[in-house]
C-alpha positions as CSV (number, residue, x, y, z in Angstrom):
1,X,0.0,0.0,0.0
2,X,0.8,3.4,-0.8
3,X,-0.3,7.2,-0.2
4,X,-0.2,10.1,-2.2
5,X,-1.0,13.7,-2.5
6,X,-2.4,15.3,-5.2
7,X,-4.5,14.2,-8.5
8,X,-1.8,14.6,-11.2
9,X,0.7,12.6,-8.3
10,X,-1.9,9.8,-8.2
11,X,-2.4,9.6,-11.6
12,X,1.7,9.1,-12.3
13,X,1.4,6.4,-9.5
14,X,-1.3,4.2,-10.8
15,X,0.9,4.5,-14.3
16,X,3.7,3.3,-11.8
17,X,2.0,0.8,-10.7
18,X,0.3,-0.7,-14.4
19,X,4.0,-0.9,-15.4
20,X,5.3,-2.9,-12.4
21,X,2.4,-5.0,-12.4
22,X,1.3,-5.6,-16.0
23,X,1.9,-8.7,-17.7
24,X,2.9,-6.6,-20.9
25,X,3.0,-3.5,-20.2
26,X,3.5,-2.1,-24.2
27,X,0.1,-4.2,-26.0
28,X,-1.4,-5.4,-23.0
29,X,-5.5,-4.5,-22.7
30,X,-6.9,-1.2,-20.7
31,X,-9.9,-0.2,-19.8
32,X,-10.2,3.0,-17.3
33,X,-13.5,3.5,-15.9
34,X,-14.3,7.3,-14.1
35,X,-16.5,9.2,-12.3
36,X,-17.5,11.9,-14.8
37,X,-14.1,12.9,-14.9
38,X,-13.3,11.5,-18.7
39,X,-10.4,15.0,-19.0
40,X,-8.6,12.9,-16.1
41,X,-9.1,9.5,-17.6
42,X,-7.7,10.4,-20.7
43,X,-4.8,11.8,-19.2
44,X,-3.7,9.0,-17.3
45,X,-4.3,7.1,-21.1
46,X,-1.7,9.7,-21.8
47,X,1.0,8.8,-19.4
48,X,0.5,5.1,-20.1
49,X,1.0,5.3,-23.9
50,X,4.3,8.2,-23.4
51,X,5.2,5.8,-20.8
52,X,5.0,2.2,-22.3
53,X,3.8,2.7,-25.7
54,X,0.3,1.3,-24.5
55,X,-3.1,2.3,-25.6
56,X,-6.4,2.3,-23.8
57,X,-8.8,-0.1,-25.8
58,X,-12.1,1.9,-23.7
59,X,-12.8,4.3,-21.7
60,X,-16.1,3.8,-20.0
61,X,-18.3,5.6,-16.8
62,X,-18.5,3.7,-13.6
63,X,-21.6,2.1,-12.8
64,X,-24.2,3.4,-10.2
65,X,-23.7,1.8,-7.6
66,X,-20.0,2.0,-7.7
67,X,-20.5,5.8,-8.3
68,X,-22.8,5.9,-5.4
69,X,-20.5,4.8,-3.5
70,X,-17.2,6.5,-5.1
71,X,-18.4,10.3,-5.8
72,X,-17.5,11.4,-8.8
73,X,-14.2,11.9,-9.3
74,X,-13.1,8.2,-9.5
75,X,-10.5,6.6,-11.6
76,X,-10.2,3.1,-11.9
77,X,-7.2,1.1,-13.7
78,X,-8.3,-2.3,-15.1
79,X,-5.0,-4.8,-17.1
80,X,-4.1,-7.8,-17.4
81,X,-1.2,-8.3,-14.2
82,X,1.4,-10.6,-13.9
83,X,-0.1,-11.9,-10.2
84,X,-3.6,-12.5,-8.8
């Protein structure tokens, strides 16, 4: 587990994150679901494709009872990782 401050600093860590965890990180599959926040979304798409060459196959809204739970706002990361 790990904290940090800021939205542009958690959008560089989940990018962080997809490429220690991905199981190949350059043509692997992304989706990023968010919480009316697709200008965010699409920058972290951004970041993963400068990054690791890698391009997000869909970008799609959470669902309502995520988002009920979430706020809007939400970003959510979803690859194919190297471990369960």
């Amino acid at each position: 587990m790990f904290k940090v401050q800021g939205r542009k600093a958690s959008l560089r860590a989940m990018a962080d994150k997809y490429g220690e965890l991905a199981l190949d990180p350059a043509n692997g599959t992304i989706f990023i679901s968010h919480g009316d926040c697709l200008a965010d979304a699409q920058k972290l798409g951004e970041i993963l494709h400068k990054r690791y060459g890698a391009t997000v196959d869909k970008y799609v809204y959470v669902g309502p009872v995520i988002g009920a739970h979430t706020g809007p706002g939400v970003i959510a990361l979803f690859f194919l990782g190297k471990n369960r």
